[in-house]
C-alpha positions in Angstrom: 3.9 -1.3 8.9 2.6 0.9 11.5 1.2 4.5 11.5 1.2 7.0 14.0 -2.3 8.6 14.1 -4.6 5.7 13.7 -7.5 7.6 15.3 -9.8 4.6 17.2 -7.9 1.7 14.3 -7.4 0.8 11.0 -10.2 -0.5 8.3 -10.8 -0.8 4.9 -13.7 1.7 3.4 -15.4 -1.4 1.8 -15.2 -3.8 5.1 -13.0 -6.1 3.5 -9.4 -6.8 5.3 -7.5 -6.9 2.0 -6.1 -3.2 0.5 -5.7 -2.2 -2.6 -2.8 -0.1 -4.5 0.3 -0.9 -2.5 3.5 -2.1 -3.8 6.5 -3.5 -2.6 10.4 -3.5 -3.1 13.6 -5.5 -1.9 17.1 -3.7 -1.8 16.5 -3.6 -6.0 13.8 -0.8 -6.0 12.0 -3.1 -8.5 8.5 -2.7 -7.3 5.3 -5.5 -8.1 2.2 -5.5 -6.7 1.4 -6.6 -3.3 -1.0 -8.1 -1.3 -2.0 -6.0 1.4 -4.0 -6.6 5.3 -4.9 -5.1 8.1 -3.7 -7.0 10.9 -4.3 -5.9 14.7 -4.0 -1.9 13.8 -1.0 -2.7 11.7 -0.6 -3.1 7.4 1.1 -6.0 6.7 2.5 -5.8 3.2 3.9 -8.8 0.9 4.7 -10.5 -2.1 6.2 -13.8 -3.1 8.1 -12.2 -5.6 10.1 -10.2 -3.1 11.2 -12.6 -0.2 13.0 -9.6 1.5 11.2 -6.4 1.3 12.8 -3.2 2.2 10.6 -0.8 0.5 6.7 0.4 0.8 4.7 2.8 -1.2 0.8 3.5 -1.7 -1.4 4.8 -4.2 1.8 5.7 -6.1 0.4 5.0 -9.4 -3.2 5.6 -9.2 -3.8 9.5 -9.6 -7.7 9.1 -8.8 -7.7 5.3 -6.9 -10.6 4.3 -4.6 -9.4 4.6 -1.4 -9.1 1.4 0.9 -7.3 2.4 3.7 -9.2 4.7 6.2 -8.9 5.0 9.7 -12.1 4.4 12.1 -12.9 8.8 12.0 -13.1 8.1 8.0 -9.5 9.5 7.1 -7.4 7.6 4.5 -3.6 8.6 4.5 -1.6 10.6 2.0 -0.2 8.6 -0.9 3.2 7.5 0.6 6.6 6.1 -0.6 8.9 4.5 2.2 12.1 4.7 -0.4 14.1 8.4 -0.7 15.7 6.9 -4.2 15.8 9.6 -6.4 15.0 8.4 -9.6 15.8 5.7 -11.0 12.7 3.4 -9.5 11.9 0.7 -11.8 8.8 -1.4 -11.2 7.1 -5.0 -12.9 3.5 -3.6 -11.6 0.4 -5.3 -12.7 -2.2 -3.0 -13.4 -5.0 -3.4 -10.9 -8.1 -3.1 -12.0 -10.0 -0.3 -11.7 -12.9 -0.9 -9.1 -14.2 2.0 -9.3 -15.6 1.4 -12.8 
């Protein structure tokens, strides 16, 4: 996925190219965890439980997550859900641990 105002690029706050807190959804809405990069200014988002994903959100169940994605001024993003399904979402999310602990 790409975002609009990337300032100077994309990074994680801890150096690391792998993100934390995204999940991902086919045609279903059933949302699992994914694994998450930064890849030439883009986020590439997957999971080999969804072979045909349709559906993107971030930091949707973590009300006070460490922030992973910032851009190169320091900014994260809002929280964000690619899906306008109201209600009824369902989701088989693995709790990710809490790093900031």
């Amino acid at each position: 996925m790409s975002f609009k105002y990337i300032g100077g690029g994309l990074k994680n706050e801890s150096g690391s190219n792998n993100l934390d807190f995204f999940e991902i959804a086919g045609e279903d809405a059933n949302y699992v965890s994914a694994v998450a990069t930064i890849e030439k200014n883009k986020v590439v988002v997957q999971s080999q439980e969804v072979t045909s994903p349709v559906y993107v959100r971030y930091l949707f169940r973590k009300p006070k997550p460490k922030i992973s994605l910032i851009n190169a001024d320091g900014l994260p993003p809002y929280s964000f859900i690619t899906d306008d399904l109201k209600p009824p979402r369902t989701s088989k999310h693995a709790p990710t641990p809490d790093k900031a602990n």
